[in-house]
C-alpha positions as CSV (number, residue, x, y, z in Angstrom):
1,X,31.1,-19.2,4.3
2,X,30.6,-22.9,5.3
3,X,33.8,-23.7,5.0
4,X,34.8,-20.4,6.7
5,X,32.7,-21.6,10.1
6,X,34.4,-25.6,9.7
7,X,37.8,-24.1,10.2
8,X,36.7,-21.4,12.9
9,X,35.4,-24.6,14.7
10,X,37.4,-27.2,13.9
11,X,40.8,-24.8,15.3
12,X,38.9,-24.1,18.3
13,X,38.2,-27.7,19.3
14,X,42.3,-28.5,18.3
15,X,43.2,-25.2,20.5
16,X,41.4,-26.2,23.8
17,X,43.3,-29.8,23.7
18,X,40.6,-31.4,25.2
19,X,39.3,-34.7,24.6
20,X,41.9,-36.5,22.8
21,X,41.5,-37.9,19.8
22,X,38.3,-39.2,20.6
23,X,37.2,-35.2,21.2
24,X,38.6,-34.6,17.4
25,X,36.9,-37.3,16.5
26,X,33.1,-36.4,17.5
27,X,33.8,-32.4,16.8
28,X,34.7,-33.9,12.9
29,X,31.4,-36.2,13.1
30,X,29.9,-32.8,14.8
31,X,31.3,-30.7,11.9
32,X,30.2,-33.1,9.1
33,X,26.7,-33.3,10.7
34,X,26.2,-29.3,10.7
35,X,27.4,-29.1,7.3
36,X,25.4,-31.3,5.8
37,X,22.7,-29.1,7.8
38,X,23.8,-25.8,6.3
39,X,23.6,-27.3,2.5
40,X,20.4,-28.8,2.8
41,X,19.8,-25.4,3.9
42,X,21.0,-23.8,1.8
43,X,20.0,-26.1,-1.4
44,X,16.3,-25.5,0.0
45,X,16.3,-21.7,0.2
46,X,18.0,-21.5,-3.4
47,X,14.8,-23.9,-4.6
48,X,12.7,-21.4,-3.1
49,X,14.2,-18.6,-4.5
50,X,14.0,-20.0,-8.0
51,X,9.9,-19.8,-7.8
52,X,11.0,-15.7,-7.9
53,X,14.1,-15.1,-9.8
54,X,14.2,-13.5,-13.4
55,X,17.2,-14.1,-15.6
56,X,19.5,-10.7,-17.4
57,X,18.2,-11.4,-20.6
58,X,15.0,-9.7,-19.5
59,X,16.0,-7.3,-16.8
60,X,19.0,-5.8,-18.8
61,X,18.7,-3.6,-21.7
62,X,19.3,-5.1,-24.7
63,X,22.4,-2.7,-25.6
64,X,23.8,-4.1,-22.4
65,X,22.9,-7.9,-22.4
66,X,25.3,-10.7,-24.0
67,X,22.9,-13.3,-22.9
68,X,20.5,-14.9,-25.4
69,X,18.0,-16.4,-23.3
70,X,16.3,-19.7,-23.5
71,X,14.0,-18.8,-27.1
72,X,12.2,-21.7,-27.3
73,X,8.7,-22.6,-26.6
74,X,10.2,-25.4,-24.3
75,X,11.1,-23.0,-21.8
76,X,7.3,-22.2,-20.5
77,X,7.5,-25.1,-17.3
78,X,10.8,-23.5,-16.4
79,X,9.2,-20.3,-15.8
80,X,9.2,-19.2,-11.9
81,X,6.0,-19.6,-10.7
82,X,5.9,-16.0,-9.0
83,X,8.8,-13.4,-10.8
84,X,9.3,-10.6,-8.9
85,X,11.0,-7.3,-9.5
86,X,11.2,-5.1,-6.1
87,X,12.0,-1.2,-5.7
88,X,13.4,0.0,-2.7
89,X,13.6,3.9,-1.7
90,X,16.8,2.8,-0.1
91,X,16.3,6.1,2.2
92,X,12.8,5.3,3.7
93,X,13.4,3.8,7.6
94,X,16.7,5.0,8.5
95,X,19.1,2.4,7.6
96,X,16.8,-0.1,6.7
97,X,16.4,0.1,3.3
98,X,19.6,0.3,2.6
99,X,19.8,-3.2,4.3
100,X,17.3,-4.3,2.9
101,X,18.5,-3.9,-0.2
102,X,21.8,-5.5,0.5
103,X,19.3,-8.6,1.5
104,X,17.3,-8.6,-1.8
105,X,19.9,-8.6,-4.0
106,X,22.1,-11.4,-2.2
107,X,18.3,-13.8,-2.6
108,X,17.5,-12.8,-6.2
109,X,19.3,-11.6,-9.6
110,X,20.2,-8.0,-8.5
111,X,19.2,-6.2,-11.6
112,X,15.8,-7.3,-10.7
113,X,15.8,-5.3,-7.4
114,X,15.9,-1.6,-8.1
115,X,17.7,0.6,-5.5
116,X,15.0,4.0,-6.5
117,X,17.7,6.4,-5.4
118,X,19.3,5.2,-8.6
119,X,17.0,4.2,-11.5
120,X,13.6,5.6,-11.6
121,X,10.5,3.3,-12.0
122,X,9.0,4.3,-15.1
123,X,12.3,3.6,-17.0
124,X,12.4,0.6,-15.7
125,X,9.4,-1.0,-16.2
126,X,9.1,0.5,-19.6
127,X,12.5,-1.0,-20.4
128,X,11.4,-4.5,-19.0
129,X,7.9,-4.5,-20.9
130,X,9.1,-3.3,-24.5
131,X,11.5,-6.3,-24.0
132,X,9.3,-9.0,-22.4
133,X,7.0,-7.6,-25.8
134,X,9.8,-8.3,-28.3
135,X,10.8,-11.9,-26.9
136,X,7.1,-12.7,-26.9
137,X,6.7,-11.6,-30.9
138,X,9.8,-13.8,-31.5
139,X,7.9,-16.8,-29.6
140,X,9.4,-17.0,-26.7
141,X,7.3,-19.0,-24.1
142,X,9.4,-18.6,-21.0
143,X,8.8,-14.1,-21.5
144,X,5.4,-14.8,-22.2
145,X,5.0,-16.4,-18.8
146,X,7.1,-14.1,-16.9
147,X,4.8,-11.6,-18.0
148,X,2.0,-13.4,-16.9
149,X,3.1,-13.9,-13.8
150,X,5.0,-10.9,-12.8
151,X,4.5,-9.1,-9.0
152,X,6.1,-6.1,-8.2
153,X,7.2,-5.2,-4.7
154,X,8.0,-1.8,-3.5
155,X,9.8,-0.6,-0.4
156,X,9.1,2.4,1.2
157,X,6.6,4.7,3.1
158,X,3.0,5.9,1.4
159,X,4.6,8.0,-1.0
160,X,6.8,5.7,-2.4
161,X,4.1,3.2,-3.1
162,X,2.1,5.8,-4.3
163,X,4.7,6.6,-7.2
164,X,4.8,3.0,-7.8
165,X,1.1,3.0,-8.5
166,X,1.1,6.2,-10.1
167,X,3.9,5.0,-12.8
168,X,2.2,1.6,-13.6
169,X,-1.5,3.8,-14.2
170,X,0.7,5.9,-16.4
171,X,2.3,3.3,-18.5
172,X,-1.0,1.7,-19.6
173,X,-0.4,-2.1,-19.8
174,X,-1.9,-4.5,-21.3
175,X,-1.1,-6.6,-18.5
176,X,-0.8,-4.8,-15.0
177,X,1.5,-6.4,-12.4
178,X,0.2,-6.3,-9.1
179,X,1.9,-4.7,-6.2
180,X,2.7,-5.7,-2.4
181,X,4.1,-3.1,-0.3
182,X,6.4,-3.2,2.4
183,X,6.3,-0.6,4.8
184,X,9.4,1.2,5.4
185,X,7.3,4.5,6.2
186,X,6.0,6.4,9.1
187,X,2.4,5.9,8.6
188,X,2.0,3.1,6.3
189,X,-1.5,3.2,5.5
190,X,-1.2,1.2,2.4
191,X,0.9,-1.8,3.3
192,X,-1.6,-2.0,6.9
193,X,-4.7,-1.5,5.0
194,X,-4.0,-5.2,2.4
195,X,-2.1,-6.9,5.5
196,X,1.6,-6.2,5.4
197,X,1.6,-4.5,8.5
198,X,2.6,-0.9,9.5
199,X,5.5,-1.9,11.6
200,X,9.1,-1.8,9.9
201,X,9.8,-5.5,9.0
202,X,13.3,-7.1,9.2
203,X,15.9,-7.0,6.3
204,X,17.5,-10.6,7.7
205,X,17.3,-13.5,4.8
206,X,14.8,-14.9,6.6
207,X,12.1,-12.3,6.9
208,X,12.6,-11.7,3.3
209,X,12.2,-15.2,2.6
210,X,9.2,-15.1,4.9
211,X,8.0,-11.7,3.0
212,X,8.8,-13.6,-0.8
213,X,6.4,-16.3,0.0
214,X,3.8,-14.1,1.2
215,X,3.4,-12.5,-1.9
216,X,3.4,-15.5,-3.9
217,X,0.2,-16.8,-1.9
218,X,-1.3,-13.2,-1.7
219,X,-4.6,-12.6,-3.3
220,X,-5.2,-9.8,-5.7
221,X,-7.6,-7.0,-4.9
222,X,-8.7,-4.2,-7.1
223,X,-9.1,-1.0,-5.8
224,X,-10.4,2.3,-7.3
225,X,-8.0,5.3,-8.5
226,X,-9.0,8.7,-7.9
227,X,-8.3,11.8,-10.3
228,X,-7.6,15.3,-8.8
229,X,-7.3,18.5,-11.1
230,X,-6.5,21.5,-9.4
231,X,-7.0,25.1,-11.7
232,X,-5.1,27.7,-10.2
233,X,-3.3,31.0,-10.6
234,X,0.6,30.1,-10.0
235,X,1.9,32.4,-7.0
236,X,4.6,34.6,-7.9
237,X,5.8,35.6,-4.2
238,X,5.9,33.9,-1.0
239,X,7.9,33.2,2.1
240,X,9.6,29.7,1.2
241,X,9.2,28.6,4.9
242,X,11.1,26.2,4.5
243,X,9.3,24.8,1.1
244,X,8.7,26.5,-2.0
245,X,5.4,28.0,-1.8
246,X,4.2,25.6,-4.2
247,X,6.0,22.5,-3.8
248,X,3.1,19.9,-4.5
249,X,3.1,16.3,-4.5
250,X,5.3,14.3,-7.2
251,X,1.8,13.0,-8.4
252,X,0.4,16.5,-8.9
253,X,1.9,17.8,-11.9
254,X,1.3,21.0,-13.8
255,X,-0.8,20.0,-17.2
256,X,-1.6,23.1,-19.1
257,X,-3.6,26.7,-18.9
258,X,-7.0,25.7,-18.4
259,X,-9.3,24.9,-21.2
260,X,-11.1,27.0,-23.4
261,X,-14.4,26.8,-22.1
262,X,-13.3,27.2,-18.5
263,X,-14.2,30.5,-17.1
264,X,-11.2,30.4,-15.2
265,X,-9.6,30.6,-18.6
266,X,-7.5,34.0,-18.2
267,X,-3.8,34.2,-17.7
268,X,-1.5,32.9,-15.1
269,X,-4.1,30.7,-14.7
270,X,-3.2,27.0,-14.7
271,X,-4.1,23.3,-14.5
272,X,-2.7,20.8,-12.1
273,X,-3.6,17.0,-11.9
274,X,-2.4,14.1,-10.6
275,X,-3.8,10.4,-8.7
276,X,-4.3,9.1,-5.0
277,X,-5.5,5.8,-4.1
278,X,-5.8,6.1,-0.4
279,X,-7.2,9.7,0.6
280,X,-6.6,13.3,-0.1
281,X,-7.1,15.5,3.4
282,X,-7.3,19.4,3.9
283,X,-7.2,21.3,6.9
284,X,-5.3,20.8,10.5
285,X,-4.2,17.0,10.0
286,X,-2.5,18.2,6.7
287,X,-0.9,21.2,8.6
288,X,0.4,19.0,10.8
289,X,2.1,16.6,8.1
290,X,3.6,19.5,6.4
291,X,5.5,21.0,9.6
292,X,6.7,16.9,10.0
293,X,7.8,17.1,6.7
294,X,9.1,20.5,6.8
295,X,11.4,19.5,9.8
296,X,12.6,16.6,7.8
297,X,13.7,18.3,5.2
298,X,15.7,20.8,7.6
299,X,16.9,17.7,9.8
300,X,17.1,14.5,8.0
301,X,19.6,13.2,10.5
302,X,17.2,13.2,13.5
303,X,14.2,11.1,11.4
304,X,16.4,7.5,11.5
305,X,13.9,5.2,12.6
306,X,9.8,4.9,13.1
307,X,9.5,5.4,16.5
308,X,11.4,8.2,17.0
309,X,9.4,10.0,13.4
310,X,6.0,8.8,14.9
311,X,7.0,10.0,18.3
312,X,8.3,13.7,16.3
313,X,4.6,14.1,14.6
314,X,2.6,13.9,18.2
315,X,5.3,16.5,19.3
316,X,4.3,18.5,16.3
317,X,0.5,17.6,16.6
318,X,0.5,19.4,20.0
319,X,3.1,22.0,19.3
320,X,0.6,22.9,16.2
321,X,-2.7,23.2,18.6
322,X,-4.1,20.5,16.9
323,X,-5.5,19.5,20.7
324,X,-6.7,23.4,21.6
325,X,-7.9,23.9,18.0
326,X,-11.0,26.2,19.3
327,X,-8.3,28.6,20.7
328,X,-5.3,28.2,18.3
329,X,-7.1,27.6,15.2
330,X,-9.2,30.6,14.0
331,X,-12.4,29.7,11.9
332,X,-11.5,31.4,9.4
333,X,-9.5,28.2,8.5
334,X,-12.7,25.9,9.1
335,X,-13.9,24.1,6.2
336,X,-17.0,25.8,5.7
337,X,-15.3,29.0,5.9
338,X,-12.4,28.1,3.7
339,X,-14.1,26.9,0.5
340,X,-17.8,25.5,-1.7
341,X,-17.8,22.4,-1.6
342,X,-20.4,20.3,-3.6
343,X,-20.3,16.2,-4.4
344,X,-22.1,14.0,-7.3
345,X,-23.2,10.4,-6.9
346,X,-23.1,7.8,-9.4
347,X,-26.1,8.7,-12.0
348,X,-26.4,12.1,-10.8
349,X,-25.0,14.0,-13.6
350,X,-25.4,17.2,-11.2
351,X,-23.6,19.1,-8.7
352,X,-25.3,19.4,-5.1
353,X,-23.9,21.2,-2.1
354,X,-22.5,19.4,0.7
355,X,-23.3,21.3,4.7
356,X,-20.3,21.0,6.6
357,X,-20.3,22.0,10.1
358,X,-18.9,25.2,10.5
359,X,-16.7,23.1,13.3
360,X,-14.8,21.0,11.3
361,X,-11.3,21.9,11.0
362,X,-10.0,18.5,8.6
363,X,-11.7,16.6,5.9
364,X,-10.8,13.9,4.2
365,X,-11.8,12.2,1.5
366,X,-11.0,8.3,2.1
367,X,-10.8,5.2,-0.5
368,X,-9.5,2.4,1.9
369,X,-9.7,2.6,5.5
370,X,-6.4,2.8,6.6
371,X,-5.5,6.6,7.8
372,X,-3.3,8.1,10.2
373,X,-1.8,4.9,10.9
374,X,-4.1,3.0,10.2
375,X,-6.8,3.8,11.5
376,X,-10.3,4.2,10.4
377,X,-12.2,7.0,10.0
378,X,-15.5,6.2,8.9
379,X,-15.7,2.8,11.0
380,X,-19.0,0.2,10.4
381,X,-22.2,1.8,10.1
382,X,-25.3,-0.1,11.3
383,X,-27.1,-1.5,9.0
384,X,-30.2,1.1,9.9
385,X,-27.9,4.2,9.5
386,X,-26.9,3.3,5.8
387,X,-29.9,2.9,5.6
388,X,-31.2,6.1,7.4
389,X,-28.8,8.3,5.5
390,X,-28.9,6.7,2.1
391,X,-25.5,5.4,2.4
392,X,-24.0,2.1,1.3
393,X,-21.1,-0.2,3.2
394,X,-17.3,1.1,2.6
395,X,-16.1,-0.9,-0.4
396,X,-12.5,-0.2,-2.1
397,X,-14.0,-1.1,-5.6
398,X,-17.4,0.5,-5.7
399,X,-16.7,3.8,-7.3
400,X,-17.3,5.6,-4.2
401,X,-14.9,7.5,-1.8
402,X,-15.9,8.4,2.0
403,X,-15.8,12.1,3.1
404,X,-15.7,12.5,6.9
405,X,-14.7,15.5,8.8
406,X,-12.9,15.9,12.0
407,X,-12.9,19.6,14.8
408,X,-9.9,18.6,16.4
409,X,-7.4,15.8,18.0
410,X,-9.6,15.1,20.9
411,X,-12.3,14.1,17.7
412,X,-9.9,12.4,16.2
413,X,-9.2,9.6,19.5
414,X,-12.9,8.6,19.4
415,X,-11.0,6.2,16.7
416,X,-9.2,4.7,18.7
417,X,-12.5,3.6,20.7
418,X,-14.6,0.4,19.7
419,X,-16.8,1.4,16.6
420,X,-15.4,4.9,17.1
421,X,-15.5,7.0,13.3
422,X,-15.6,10.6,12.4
423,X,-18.3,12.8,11.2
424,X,-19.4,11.2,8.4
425,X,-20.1,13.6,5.5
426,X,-21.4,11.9,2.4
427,X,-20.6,9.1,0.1
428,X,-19.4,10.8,-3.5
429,X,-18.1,9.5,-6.9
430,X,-16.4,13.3,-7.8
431,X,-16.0,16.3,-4.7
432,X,-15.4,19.8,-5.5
433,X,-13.9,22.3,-3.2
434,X,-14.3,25.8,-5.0
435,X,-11.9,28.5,-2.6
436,X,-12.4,32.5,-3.3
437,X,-11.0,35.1,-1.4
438,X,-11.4,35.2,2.4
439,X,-9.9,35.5,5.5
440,X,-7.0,32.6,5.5
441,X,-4.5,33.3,2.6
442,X,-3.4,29.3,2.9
443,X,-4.5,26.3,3.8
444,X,-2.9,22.8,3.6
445,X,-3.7,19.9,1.7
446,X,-1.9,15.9,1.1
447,X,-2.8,13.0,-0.9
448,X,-1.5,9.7,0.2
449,X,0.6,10.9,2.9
450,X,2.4,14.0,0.8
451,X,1.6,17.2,2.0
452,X,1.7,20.9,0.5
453,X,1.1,24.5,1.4
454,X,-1.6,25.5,-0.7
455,X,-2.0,29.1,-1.5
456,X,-5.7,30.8,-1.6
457,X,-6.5,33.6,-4.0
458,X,-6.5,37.2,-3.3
459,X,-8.8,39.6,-4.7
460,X,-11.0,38.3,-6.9
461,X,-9.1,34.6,-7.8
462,X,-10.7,31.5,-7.7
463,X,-9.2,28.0,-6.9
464,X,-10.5,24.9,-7.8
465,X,-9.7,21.6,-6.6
466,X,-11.9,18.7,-8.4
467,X,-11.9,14.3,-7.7
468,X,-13.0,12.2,-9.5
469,X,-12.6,8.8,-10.5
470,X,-10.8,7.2,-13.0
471,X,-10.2,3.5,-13.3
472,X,-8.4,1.0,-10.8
473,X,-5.2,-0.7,-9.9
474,X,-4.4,-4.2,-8.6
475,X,-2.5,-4.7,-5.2
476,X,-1.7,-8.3,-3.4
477,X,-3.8,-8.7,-0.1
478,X,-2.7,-11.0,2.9
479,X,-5.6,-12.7,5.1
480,X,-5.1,-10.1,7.2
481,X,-6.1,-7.6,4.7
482,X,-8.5,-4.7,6.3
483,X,-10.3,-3.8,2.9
484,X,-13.2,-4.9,1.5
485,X,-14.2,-5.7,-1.9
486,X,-17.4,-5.6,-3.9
487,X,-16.1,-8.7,-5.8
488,X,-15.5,-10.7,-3.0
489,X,-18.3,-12.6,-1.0
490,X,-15.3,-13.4,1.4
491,X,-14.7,-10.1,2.5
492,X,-18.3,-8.7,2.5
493,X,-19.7,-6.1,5.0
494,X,-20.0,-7.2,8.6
495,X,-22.2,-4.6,11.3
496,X,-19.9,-4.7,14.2
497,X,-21.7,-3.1,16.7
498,X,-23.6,0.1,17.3
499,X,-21.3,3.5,16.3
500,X,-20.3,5.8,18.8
501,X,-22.5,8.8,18.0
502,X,-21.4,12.8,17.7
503,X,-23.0,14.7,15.7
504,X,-23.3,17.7,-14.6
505,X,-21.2,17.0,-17.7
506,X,-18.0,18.1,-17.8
507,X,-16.2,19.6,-21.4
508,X,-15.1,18.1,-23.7
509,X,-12.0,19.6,-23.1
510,X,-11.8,18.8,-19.3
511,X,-13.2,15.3,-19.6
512,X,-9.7,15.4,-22.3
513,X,-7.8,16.2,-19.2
514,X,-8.8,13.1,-16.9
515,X,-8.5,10.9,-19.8
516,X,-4.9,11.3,-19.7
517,X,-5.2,10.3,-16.3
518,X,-2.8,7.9,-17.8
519,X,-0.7,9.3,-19.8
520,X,3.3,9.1,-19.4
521,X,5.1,11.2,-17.0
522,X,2.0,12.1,-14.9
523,X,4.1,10.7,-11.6
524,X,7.3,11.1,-13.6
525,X,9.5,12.8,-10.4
526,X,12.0,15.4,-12.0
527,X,15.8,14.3,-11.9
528,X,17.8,15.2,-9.2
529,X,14.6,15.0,-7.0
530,X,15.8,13.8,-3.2
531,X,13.6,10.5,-2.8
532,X,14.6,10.6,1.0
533,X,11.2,13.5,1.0
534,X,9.1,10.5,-0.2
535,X,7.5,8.6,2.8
């Protein structure tokens, strides 16, 4: 490429035949001094880059890989000081994760960035840990240290990340990588809520480089991972409209008929679980999501870029009568008329019933506080409300998820108002929304930015949708991360001002059922699944 640009310049200096010899003369001193700038450059960025770059004889199956790799002990100081191995749903943002792709792999070894449309992340990762595993056993130094040190990065909207997570809770290592996110989404609740922004980032070398050193100074933060099983008779009819009447989540996958001692135990009855680490939300915000991601799926040519999909879901949230929810929206799809719901603390060991207001139309049940794009719905309590209402400050880490509920749109932009929340519900380690037959036939539901049509029973069916928590993951913060963190003084609870003012043991079989929580092919997504529905 260098020398590429020397002759470009170099023939149009001779062509314009000005200057003389003495003009050749200082566009050669000219050309000399700008290549020397270019290779220190370029010698500096490839340094760089070697802090993050994984060799083929630990990416590449065995089966596949002539290469030996270094084998000795002696290896260890050679190790990059932060290996990376990125996904990329090279269909999240238009065009830009393709490009992005393009970037990664001309910076790094490209069979350590992952193009998703192609290889799926469980494979993978379970390919590169059974051989970092092996090399360690045969006292290889250098493995042991990649293993140590390993980050993953992963490209794409909430969904994406989500899968990410899901896959690495599913694979049960002994060892965890952490994970950065960059936000190629819509939303991008995740990457906004740990500090990588909610704006599409640029796929030149040098944001890359700028993003690549980022995450080898980011910090680690734990947060909490949240277990849903859903029991459920599986309906046989249904308009498809456009999506299959039961077209859930990739992370909410059908287990098995419930267990013995359930006494929803009768046939066609079944079991669905799955994970979320940033909220699950029913009611008119989830509606809303699911005609977005209905039109996508019917028009994937007109969703090419983040402004033009965020300006398509305010269409949709008026178009939907998210704003005249009073008149549009009957109650009978209010969450006090839709389902039971109950909530158990910490200790409890017993179910107690949470009062909604018969006006709320959404609730969500929120880990971080990053939703809707990024915003927060439970805000900073004063220190005399937690107090007040028994409540304790919003950590990521403590166990605890927030429930708050919203009656419309116009509700929802108090939060975009100084100290501005929704109406905050309860603090609860496990929720449980039981739904029996009633007016509304559906309602709609989405964890982590994936949203479904969710059937409600007829005659005398039951559904059953239960959270509760189970274990944590480890994502890389920025300074300007938004979450807080039980572990960390540095990120403690600060009041920030006064708020704007509205307002018992499980089975042993179903306790069987969360425990594999973890368990392979929980977020396993089918082949032939279309990643470009993923966020």
């Amino acid at each position: 490429m260098r020398e590429k640009m020397g002759r470009k310049f170099l023939r149009d200096k001779l062509s314009s035949g000005s200057g003389g010899m003495n003009g050749i003369k200082n566009s050669l001193c000219t050309f000399v001094s700008k290549s020397k700038e270019f290779a220190m450059r370029d010698e500096k960025s490839e340094k760089v880059m070697k802090e993050f770059y994984i060799p083929d004889y630990i990416v590449v199956p065995e089966e596949s890989n002539s290469s030996s790799g270094p084998g000795t002990s002696d290896d260890e100081d050679d190790a990059p000081s932060c290996p990376v191995i990125v996904f990329i749903n090279s269909k999240s943002g238009g065009q830009l994760g393709s490009q992005l792709l393009i970037t990664y792999r001309s910076l790094l070894n490209q069979n350590q960035v992952i193009d998703l449309g192609e290889k799926k992340p469980d494979k993978v990762l379970h390919q590169v840990y059974a051989r970092l595993h092996k090399l360690k056993c045969n006292g290889d130094q250098f493995a042991a240290e990649i293993e140590k040190r390993l980050r993953i990065i992963v490209a794409g909207g909430d969904g994406t990340a989500g899968w990410l997570l899901g896959v690495i809770s599913d694979l049960k290592l002994p060892q965890p990588p952490p994970i950065a996110t960059v936000p190629l989404g819509t939303g991008n609740n995740l990457p906004f809520a740990f500090g990588w922004g909610k704006k599409n980032p640029g796929t030149d070398r040098l944001s890359v480089e700028a993003f690549l050193e980022q995450v080898r100074t980011a910090k680690e933060v734990k947060i909490d991972s949240w277990h849903i099983i859903m029991r459920m008779r599986i309906p046989k009819e249904g308009s498809f409209d456009p999506i299959a009447p039961l077209e859930l989540p990739h992370s909410l996958h059908a287990f098995h008929r419930v267990s013995h001692s359930d006494s929803l135990n009768m046939d066609g009855y079944h079991t669905f679980r799955g994970g979320f680490w940033n909220y699950f939300s029913m009611g008119m915000d989830a509606q809303i999501s699911y005609a977005f991601h209905s039109e996508r799926k019917l028009h994937p040519e007109k969703f090419k870029n983040q402004f033009v999909n965020q300006r398509t879901y305010l269409k949709l949230a008026c178009t939907q009568g998210w704003f005249l929810a009073s008149v549009s929206h009957p109650s009978s799809r209010n969450i006090a008329q839709l389902a039971r719901v109950k909530i158990m603390k910490v200790g409890q060991g017993q179910w107690v019933n949470l009062d909604i207001p018969r006006s709320i139309r959404s609730i969500v049940c929120l880990n971080l506080p990053s939703f809707s794009g990024g915003l927060n719905p439970w805000g900073n309590p004063s220190h005399k409300k937690l107090l007040d209402r028994d409540l304790t400050p919003p950590y990521v880490d403590d166990g605890f998820f927030e429930v708050v509920g919203f009656r419309n749109a116009w509700h929802g932009l108090v939060l975009f108002a100084p100290n501005g929340h929704g109406t905050r519900l309860a603090q609860a380690h496990r929720i449980r929304f039981e739904f029996c037959k009633g007016a509304a036939d559906h309602t709609f539901m989405r964890m982590d930015g994936e949203p479904w049509k969710q059937p409600l029973p007829a005659d005398d069916d039951k559904v059953v949708v239960e959270i509760s928590h189970r274990g944590q993951v480890t994502m890389l913060a920025t300074p300007a991360c938004r979450t807080r963190s039980v572990r960390d003084p540095s990120t403690c609870f600060h009041e920030e001002g006064s708020d704007i003012d509205e307002e018992d043991e499980s089975s042993a079989e179903d306790w069987e059922e969360r425990r594999k929580f973890g368990a392979a092919g929980t977020f396993k997504i089918p082949d032939g699944f279309d990643i470009a529905q993923l966020s």
